[in-house]
mmCIF file of the N, C-alpha and C atoms, coordinates in Angstrom:
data_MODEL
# 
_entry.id   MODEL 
# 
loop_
_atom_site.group_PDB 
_atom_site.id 
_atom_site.type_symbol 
_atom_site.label_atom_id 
_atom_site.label_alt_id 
_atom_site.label_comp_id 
_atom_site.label_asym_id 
_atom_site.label_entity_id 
_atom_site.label_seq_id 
_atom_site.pdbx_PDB_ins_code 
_atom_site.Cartn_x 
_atom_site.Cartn_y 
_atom_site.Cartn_z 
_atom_site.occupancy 
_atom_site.B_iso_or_equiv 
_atom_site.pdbx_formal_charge 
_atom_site.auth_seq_id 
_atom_site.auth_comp_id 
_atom_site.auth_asym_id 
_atom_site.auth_atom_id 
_atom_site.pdbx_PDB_model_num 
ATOM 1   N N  . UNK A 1 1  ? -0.453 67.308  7.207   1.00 0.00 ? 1  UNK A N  1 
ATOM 2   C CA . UNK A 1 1  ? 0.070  66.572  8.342   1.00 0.00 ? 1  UNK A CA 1 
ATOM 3   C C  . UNK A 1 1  ? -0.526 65.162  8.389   1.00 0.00 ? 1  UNK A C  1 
ATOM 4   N N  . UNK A 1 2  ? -1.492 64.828  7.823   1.00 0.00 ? 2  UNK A N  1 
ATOM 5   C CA . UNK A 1 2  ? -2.533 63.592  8.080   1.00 0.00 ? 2  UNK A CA 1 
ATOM 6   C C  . UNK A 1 2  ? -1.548 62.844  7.061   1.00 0.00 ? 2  UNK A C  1 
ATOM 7   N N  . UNK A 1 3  ? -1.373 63.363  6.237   1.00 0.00 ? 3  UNK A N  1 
ATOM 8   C CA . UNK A 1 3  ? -0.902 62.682  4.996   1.00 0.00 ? 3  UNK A CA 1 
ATOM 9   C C  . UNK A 1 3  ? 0.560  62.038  5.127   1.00 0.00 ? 3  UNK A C  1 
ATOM 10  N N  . UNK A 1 4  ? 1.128  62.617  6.132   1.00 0.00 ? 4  UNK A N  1 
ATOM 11  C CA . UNK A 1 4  ? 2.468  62.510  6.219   1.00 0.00 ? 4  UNK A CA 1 
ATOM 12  C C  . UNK A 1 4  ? 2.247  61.413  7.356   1.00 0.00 ? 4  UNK A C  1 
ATOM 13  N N  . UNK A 1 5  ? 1.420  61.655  8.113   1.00 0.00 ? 5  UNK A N  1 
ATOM 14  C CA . UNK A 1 5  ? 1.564  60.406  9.261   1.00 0.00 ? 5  UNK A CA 1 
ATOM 15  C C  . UNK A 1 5  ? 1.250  59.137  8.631   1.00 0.00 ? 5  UNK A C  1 
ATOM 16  N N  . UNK A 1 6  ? 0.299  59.449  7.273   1.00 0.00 ? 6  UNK A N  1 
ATOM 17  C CA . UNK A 1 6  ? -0.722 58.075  6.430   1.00 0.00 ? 6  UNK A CA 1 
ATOM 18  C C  . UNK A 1 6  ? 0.870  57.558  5.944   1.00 0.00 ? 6  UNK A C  1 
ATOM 19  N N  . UNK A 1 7  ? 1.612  58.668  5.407   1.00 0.00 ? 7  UNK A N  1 
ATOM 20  C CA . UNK A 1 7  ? 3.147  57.809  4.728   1.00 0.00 ? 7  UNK A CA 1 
ATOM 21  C C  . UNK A 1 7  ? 3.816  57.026  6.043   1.00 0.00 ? 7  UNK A C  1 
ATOM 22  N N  . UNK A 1 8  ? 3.807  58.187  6.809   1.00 0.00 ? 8  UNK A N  1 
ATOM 23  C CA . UNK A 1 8  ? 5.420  57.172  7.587   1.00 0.00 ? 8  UNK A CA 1 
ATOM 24  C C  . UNK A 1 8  ? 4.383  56.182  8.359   1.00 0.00 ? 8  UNK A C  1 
ATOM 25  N N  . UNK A 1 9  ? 3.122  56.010  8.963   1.00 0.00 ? 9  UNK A N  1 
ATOM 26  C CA . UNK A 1 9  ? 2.734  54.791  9.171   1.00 0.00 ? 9  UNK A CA 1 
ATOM 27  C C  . UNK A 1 9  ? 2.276  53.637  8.485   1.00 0.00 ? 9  UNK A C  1 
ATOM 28  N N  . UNK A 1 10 ? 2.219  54.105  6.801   1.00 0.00 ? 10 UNK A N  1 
ATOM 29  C CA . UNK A 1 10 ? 2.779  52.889  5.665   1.00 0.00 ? 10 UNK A CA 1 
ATOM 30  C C  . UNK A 1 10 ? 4.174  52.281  5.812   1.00 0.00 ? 10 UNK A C  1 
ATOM 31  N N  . UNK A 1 11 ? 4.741  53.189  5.403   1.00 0.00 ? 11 UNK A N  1 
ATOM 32  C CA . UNK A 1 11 ? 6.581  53.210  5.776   1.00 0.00 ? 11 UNK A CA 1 
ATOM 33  C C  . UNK A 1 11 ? 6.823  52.087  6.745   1.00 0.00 ? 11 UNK A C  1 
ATOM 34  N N  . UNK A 1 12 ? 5.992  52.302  7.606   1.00 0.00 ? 12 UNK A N  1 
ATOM 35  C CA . UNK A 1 12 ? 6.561  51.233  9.000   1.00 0.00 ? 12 UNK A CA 1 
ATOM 36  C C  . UNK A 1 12 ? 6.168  49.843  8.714   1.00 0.00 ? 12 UNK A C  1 
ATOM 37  N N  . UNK A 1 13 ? 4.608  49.944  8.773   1.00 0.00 ? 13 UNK A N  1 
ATOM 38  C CA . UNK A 1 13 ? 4.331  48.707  7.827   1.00 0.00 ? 13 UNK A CA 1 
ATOM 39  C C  . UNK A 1 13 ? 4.898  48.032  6.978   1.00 0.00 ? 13 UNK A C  1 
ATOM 40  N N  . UNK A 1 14 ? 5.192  48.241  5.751   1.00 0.00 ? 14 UNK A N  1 
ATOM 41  C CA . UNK A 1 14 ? 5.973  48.130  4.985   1.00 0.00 ? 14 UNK A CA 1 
ATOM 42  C C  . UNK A 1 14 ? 7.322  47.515  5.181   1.00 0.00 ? 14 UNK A C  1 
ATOM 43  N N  . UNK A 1 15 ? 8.083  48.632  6.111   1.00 0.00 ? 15 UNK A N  1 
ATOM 44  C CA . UNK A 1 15 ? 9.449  47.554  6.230   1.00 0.00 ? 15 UNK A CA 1 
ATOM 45  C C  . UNK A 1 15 ? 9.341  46.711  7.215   1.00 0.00 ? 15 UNK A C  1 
ATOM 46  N N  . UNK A 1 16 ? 8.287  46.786  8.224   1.00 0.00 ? 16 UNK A N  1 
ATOM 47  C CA . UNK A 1 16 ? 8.093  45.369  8.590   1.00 0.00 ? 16 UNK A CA 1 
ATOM 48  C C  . UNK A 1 16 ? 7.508  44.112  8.228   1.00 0.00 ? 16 UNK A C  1 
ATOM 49  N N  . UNK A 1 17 ? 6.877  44.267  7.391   1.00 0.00 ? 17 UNK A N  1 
ATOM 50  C CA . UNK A 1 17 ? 6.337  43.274  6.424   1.00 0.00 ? 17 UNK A CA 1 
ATOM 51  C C  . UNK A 1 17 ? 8.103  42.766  5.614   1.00 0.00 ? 17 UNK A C  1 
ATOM 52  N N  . UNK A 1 18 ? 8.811  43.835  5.157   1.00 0.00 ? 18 UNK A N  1 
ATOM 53  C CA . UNK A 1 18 ? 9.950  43.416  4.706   1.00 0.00 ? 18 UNK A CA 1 
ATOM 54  C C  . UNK A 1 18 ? 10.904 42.613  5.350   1.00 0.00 ? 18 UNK A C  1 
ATOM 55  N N  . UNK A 1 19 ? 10.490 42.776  6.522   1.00 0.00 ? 19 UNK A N  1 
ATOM 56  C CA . UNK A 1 19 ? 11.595 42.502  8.029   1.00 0.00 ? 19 UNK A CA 1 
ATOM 57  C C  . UNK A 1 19 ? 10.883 40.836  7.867   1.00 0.00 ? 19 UNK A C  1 
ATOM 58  N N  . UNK A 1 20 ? 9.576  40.406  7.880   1.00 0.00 ? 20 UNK A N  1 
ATOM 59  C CA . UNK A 1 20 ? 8.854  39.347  8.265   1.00 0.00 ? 20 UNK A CA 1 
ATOM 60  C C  . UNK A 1 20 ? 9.472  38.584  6.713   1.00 0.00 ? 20 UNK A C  1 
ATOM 61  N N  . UNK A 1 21 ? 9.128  39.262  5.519   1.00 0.00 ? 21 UNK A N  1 
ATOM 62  C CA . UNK A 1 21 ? 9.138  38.232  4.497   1.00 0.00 ? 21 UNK A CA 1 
ATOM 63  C C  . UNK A 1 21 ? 10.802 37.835  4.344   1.00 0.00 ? 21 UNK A C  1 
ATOM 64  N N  . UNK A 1 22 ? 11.833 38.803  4.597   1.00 0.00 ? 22 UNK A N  1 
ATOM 65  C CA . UNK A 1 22 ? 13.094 38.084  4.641   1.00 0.00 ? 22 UNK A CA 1 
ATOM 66  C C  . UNK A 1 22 ? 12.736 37.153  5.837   1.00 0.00 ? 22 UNK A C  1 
ATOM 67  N N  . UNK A 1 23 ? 12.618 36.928  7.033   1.00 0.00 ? 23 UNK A N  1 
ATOM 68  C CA . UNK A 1 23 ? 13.296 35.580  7.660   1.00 0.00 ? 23 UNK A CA 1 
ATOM 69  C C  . UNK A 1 23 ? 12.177 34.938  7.040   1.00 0.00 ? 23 UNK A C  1 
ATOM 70  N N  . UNK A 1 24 ? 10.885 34.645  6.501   1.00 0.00 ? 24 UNK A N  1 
ATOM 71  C CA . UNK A 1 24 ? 10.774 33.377  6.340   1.00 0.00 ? 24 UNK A CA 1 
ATOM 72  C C  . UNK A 1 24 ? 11.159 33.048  4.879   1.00 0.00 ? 24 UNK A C  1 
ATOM 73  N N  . UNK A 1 25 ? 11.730 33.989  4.193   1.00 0.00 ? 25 UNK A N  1 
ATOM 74  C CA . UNK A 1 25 ? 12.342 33.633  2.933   1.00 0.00 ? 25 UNK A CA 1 
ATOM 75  C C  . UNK A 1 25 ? 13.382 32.500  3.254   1.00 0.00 ? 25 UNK A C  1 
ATOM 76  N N  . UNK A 1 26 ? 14.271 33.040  4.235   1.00 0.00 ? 26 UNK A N  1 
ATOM 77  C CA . UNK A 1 26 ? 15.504 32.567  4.738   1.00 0.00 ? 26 UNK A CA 1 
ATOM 78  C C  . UNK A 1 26 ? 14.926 31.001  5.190   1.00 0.00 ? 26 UNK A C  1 
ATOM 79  N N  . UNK A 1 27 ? 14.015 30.684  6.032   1.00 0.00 ? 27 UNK A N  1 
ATOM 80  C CA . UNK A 1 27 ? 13.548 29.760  6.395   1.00 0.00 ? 27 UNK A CA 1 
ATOM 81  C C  . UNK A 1 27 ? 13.049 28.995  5.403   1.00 0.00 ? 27 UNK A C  1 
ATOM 82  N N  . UNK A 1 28 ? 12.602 29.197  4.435   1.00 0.00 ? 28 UNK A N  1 
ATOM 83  C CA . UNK A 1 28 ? 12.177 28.417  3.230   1.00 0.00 ? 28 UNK A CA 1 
ATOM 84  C C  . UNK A 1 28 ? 13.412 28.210  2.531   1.00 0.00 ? 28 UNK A C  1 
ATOM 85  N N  . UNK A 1 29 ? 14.247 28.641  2.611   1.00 0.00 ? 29 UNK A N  1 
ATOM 86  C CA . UNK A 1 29 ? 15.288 28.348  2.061   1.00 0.00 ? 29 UNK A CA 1 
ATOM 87  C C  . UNK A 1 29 ? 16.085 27.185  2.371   1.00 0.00 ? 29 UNK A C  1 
ATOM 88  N N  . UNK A 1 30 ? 16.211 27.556  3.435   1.00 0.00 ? 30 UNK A N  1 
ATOM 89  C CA . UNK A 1 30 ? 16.927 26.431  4.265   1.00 0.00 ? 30 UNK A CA 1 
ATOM 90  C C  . UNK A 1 30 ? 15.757 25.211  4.871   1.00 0.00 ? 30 UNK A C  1 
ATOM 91  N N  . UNK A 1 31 ? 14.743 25.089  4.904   1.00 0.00 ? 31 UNK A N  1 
ATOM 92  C CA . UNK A 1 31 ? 13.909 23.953  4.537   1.00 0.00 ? 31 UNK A CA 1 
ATOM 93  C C  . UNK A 1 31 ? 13.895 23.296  3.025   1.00 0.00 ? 31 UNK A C  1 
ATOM 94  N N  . UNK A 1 32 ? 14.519 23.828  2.309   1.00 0.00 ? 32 UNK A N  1 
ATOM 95  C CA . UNK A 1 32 ? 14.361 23.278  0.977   1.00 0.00 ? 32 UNK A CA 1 
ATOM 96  C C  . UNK A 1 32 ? 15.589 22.631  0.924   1.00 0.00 ? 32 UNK A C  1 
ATOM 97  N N  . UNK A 1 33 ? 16.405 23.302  1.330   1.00 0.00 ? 33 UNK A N  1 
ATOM 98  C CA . UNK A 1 33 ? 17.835 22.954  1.538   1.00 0.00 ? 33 UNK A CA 1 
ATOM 99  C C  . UNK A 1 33 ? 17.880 21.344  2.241   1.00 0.00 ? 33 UNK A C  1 
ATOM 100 N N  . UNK A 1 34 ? 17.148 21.443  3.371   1.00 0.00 ? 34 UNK A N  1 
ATOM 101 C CA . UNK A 1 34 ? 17.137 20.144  4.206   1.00 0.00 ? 34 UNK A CA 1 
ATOM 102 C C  . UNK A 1 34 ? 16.391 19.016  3.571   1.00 0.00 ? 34 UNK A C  1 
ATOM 103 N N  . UNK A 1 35 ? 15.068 19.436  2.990   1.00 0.00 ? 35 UNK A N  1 
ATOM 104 C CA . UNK A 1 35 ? 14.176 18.416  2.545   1.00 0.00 ? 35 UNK A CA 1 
ATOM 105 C C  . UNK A 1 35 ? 15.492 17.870  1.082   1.00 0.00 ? 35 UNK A C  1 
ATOM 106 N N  . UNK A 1 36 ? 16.425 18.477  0.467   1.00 0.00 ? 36 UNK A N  1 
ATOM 107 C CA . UNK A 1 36 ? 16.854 17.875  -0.997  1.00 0.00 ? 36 UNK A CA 1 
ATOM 108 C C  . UNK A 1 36 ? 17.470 16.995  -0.361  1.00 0.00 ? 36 UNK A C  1 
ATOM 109 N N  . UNK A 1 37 ? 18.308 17.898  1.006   1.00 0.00 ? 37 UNK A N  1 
ATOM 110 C CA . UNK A 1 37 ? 19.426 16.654  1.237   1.00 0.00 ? 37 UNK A CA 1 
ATOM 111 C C  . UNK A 1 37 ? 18.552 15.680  1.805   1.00 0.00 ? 37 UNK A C  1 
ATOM 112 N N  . UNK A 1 38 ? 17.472 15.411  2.765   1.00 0.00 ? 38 UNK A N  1 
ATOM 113 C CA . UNK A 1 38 ? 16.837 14.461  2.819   1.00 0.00 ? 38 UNK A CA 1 
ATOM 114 C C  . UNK A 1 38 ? 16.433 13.390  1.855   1.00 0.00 ? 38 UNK A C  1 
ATOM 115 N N  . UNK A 1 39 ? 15.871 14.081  0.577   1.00 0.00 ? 39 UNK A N  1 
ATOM 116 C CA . UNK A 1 39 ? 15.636 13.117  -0.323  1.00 0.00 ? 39 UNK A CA 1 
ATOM 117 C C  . UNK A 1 39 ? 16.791 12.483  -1.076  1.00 0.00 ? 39 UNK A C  1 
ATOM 118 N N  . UNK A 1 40 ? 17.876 13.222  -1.330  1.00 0.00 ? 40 UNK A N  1 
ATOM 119 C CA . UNK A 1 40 ? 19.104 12.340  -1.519  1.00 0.00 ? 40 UNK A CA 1 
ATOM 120 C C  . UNK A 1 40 ? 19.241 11.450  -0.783  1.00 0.00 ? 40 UNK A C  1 
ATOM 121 N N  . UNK A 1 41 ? 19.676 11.321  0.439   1.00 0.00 ? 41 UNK A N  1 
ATOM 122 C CA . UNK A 1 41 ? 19.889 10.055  1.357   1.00 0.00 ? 41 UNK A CA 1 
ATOM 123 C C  . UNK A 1 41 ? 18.754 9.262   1.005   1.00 0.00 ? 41 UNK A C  1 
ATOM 124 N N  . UNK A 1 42 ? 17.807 9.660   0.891   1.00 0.00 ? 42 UNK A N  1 
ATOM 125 C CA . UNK A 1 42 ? 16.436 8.073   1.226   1.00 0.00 ? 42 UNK A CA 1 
ATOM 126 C C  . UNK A 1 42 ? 16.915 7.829   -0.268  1.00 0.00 ? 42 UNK A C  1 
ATOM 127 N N  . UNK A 1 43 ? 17.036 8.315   -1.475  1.00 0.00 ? 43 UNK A N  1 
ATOM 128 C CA . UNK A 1 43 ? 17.286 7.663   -2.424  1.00 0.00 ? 43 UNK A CA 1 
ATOM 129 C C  . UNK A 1 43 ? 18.593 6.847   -2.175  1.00 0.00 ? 43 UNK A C  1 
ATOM 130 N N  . UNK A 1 44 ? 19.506 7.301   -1.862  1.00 0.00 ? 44 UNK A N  1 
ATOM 131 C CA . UNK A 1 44 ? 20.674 6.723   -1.749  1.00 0.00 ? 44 UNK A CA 1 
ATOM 132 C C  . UNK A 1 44 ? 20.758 4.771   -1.053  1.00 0.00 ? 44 UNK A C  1 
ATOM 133 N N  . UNK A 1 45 ? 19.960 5.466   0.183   1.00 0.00 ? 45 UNK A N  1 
ATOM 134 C CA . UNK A 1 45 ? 19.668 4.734   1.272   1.00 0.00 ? 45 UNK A CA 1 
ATOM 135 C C  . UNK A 1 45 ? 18.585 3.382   0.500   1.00 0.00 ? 45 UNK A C  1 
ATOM 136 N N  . UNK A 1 46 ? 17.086 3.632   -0.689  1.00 0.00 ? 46 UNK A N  1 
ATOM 137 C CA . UNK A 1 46 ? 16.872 2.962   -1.528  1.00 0.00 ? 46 UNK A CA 1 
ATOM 138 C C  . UNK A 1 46 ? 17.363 2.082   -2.089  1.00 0.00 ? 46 UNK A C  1 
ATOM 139 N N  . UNK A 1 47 ? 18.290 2.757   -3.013  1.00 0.00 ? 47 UNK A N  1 
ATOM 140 C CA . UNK A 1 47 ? 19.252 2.123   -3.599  1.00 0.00 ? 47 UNK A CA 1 
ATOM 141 C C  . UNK A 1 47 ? 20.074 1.115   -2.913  1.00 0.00 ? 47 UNK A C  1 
ATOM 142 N N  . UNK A 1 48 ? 20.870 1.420   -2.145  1.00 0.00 ? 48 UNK A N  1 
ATOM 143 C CA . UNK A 1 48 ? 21.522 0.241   -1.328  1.00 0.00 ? 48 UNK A CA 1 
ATOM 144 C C  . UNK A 1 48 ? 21.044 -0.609  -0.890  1.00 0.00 ? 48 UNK A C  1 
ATOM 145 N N  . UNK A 1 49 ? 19.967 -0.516  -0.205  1.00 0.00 ? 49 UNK A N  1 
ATOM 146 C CA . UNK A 1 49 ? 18.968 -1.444  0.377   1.00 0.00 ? 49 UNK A CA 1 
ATOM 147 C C  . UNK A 1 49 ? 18.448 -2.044  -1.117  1.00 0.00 ? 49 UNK A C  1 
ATOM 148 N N  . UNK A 1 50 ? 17.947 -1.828  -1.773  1.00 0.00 ? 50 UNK A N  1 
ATOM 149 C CA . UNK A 1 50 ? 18.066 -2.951  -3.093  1.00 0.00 ? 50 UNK A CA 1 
ATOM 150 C C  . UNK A 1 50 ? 19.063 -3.811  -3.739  1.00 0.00 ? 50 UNK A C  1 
ATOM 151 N N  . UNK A 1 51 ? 20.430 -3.270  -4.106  1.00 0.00 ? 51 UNK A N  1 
ATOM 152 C CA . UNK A 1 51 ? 21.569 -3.453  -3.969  1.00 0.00 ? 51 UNK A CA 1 
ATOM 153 C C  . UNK A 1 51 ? 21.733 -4.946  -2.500  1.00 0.00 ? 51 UNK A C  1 
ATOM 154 N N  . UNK A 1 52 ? 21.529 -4.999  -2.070  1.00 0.00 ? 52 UNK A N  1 
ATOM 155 C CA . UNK A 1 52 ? 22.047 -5.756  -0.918  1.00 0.00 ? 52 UNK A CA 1 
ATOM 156 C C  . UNK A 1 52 ? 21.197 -6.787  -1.350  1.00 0.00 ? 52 UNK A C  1 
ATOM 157 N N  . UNK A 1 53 ? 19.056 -6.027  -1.416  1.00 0.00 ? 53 UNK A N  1 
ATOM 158 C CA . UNK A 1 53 ? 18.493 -7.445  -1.903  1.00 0.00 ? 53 UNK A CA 1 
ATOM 159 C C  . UNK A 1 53 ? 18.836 -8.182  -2.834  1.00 0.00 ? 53 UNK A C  1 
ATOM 160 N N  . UNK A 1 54 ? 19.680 -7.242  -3.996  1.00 0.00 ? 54 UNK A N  1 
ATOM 161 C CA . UNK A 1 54 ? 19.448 -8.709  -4.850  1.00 0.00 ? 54 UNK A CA 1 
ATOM 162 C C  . UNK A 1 54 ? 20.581 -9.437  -4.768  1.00 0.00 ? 54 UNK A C  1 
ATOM 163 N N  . UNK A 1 55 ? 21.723 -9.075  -4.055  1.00 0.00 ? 55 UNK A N  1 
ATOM 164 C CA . UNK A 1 55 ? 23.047 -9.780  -3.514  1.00 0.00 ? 55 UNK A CA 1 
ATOM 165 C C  . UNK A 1 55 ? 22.195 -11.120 -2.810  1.00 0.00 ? 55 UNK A C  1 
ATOM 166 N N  . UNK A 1 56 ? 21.797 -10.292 -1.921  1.00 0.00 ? 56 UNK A N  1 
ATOM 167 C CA . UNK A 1 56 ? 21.127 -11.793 -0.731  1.00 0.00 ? 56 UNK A CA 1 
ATOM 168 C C  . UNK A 1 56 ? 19.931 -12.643 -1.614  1.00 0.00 ? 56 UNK A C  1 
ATOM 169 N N  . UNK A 1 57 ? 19.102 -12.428 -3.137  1.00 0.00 ? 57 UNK A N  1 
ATOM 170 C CA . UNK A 1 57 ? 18.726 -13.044 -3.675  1.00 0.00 ? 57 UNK A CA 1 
ATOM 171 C C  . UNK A 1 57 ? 17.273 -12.598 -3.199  1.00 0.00 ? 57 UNK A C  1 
ATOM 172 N N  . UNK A 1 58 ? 17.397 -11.391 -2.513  1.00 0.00 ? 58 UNK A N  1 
ATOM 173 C CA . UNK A 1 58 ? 15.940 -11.467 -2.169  1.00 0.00 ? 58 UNK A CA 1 
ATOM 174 C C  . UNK A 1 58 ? 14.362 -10.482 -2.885  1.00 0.00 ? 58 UNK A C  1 
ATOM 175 N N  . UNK A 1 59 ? 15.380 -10.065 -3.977  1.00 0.00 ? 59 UNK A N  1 
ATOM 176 C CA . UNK A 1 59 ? 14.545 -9.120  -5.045  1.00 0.00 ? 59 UNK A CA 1 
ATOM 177 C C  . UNK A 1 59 ? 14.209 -9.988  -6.587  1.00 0.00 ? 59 UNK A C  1 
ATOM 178 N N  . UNK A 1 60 ? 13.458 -10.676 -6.462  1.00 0.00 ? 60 UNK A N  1 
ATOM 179 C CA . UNK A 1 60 ? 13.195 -11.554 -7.965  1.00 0.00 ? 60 UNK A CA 1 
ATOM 180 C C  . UNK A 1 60 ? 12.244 -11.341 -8.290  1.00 0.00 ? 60 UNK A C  1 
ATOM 181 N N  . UNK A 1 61 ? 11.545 -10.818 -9.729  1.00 0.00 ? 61 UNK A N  1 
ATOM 182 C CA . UNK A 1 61 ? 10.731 -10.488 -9.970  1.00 0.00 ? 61 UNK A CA 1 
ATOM 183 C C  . UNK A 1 61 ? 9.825  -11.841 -10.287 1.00 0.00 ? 61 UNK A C  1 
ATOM 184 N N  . UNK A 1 62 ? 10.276 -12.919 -10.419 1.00 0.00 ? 62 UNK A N  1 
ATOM 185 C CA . UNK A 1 62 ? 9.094  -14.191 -10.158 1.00 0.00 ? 62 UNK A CA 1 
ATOM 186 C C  . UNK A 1 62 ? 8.802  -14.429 -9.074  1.00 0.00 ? 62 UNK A C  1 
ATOM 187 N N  . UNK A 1 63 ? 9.038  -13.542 -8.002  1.00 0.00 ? 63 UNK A N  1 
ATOM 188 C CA . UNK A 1 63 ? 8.068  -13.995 -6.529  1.00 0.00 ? 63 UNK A CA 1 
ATOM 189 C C  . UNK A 1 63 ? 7.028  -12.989 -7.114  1.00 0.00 ? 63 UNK A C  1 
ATOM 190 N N  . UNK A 1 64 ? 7.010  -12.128 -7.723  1.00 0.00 ? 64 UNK A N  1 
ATOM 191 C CA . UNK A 1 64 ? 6.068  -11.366 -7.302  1.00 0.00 ? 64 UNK A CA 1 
ATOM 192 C C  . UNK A 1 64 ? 5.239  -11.476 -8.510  1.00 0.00 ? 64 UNK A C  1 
ATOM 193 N N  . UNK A 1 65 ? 3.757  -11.544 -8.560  1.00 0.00 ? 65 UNK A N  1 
ATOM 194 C CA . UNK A 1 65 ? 2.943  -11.556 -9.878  1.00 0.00 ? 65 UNK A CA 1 
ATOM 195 C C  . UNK A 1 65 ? 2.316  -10.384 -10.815 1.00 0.00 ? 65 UNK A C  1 
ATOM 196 N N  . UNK A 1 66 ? 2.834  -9.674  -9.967  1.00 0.00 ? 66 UNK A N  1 
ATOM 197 C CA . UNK A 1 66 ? 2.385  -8.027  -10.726 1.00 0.00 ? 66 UNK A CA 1 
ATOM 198 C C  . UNK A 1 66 ? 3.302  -7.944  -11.526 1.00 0.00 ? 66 UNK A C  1 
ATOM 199 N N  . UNK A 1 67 ? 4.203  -8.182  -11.533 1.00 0.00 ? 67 UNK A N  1 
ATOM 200 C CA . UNK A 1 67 ? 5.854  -8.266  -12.247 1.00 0.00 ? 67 UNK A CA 1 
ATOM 201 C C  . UNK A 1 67 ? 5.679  -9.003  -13.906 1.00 0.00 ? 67 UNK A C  1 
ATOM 202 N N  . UNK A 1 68 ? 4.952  -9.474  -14.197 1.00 0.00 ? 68 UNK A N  1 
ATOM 203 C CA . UNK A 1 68 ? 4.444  -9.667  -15.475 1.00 0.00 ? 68 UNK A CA 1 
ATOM 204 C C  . UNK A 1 68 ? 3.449  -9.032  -15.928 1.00 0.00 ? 68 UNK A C  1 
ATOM 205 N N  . UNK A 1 69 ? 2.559  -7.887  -15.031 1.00 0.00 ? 69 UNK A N  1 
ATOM 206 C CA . UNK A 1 69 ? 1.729  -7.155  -15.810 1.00 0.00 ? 69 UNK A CA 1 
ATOM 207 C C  . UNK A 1 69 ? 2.076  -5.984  -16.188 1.00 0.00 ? 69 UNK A C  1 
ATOM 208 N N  . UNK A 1 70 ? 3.053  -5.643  -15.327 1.00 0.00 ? 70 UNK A N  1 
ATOM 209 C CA . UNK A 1 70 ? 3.944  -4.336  -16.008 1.00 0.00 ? 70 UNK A CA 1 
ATOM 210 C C  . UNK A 1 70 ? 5.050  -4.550  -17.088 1.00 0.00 ? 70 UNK A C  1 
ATOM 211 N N  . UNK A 1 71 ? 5.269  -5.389  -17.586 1.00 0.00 ? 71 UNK A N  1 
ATOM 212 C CA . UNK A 1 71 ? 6.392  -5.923  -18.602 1.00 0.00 ? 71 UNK A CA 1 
ATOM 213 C C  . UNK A 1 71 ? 5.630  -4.902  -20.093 1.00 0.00 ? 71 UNK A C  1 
ATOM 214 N N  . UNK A 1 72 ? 6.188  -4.277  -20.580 1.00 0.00 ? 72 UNK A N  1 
ATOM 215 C CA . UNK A 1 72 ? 5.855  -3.930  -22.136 1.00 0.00 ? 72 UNK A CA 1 
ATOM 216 C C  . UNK A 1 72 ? 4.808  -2.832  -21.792 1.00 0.00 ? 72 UNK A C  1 
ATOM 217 N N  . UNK A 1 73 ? 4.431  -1.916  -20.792 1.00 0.00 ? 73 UNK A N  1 
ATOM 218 C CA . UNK A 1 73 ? 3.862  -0.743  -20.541 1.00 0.00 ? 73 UNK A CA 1 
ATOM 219 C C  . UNK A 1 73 ? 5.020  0.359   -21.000 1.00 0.00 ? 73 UNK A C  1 
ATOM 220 N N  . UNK A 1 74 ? 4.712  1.017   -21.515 1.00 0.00 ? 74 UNK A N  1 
ATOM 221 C CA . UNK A 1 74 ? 5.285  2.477   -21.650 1.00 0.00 ? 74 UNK A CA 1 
ATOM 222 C C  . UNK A 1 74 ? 5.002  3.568   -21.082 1.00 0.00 ? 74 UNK A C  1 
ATOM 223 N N  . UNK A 1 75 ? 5.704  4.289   -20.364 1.00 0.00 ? 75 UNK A N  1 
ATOM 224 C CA . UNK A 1 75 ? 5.590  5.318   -19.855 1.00 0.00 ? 75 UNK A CA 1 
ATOM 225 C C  . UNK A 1 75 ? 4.007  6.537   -19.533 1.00 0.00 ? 75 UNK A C  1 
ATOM 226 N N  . UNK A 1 76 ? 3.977  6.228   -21.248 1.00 0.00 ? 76 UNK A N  1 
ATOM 227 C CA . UNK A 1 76 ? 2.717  7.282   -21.823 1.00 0.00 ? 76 UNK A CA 1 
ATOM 228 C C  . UNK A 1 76 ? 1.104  6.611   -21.229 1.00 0.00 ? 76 UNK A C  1 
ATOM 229 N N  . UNK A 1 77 ? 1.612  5.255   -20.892 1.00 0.00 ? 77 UNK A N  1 
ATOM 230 C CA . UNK A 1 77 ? -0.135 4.699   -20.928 1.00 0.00 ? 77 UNK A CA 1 
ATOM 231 C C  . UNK A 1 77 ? -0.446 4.878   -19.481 1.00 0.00 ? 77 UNK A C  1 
# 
């Protein structure tokens, strides 16, 4: 009898632990979901907003002087 109560009060445990890890599965899911589409737009949103600077003339890499120390770096260094 001990043994049987030790199961079904695993048992319970158990599928409630199952009960807990589906919704925050679900919730991680759909946070991942939100954060991609988030990072799409800010890239998007990036992009355009550069796009516009260099229309309006305002992205030139001779204002800026760091802009010749990165010239001829590769990736690897």
């Amino acid at each position: 009898e001990s043994l049987d109560r030790t199961r079904e009060e695993y048992r319970k445990k158990v599928e409630k632990d199952e009960e807990e890890l589906s919704i925050v599965l679900g919730r991680l899911m759909r946070n991942k979901k939100i954060l991609k589409q988030a990072d799409k737009r800010a890239k998007m949103k990036a992009a355009c907003l550069k796009s516009e600077m260099e229309a309006a003339g305002e992205l030139g890499d001779e204002d800026c002087p760091a802009a010749d120390a990165i010239v001829g770096l590769s990736p690897a260094v």
